[in-house]
N, C-alpha and C positions, 0 to 999 in steps of 0.2 A: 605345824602349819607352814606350807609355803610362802614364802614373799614372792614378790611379779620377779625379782631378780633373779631369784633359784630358779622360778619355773621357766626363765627365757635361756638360761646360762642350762639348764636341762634340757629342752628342747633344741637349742643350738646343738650343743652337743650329740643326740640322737640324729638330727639333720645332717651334722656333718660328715657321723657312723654312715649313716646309710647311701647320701652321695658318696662317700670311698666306695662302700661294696658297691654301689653299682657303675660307677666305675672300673672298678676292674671287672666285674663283668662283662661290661662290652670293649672293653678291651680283650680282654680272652677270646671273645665272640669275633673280632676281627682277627686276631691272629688266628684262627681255628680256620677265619674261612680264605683266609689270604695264603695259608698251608694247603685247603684244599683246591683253588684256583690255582696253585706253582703245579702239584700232581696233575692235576685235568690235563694245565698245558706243556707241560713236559710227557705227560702220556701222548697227546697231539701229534707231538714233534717226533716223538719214538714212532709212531704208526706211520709217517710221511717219510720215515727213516733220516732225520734228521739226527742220530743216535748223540754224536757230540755234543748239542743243543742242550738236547735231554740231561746229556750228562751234569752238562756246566748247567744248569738252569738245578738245579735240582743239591747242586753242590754249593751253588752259591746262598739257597734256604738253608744247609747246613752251618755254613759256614758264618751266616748272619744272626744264628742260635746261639751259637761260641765267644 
């Protein structure tokens, strides 16, 4: 038989499980899309032939990975 203690000390516990996984889920979800937004606009700057731009803009997502 549960007591009220166990079932809130269990339930906290699954609350808290599942706030972390969805947190790093959207976290994941931002860095996926803030990767895709560097490519877009570094693709941008290569087509207007800003090449260096491209380079450095692209190298500095590298670089903030490391």
């Amino acid at each position: 038989m549960m007591t009220t203690h166990t079932l809130y000390t269990y339930t906290c516990n699954f609350c808290d499980a599942v706030a972390t996984a969805v947190s790093k889920f959207f976290a994941g979800m931002i860095n996926t899309f803030e990767s895709i937004g560097r490519a877009r606009a570094a693709s941008e700057l290569a087509r207007q032939g800003y090449y260096k731009e491209a380079k450095a803009l692209m190298m500095e997502s590298t670089n903030a990975k490391n």
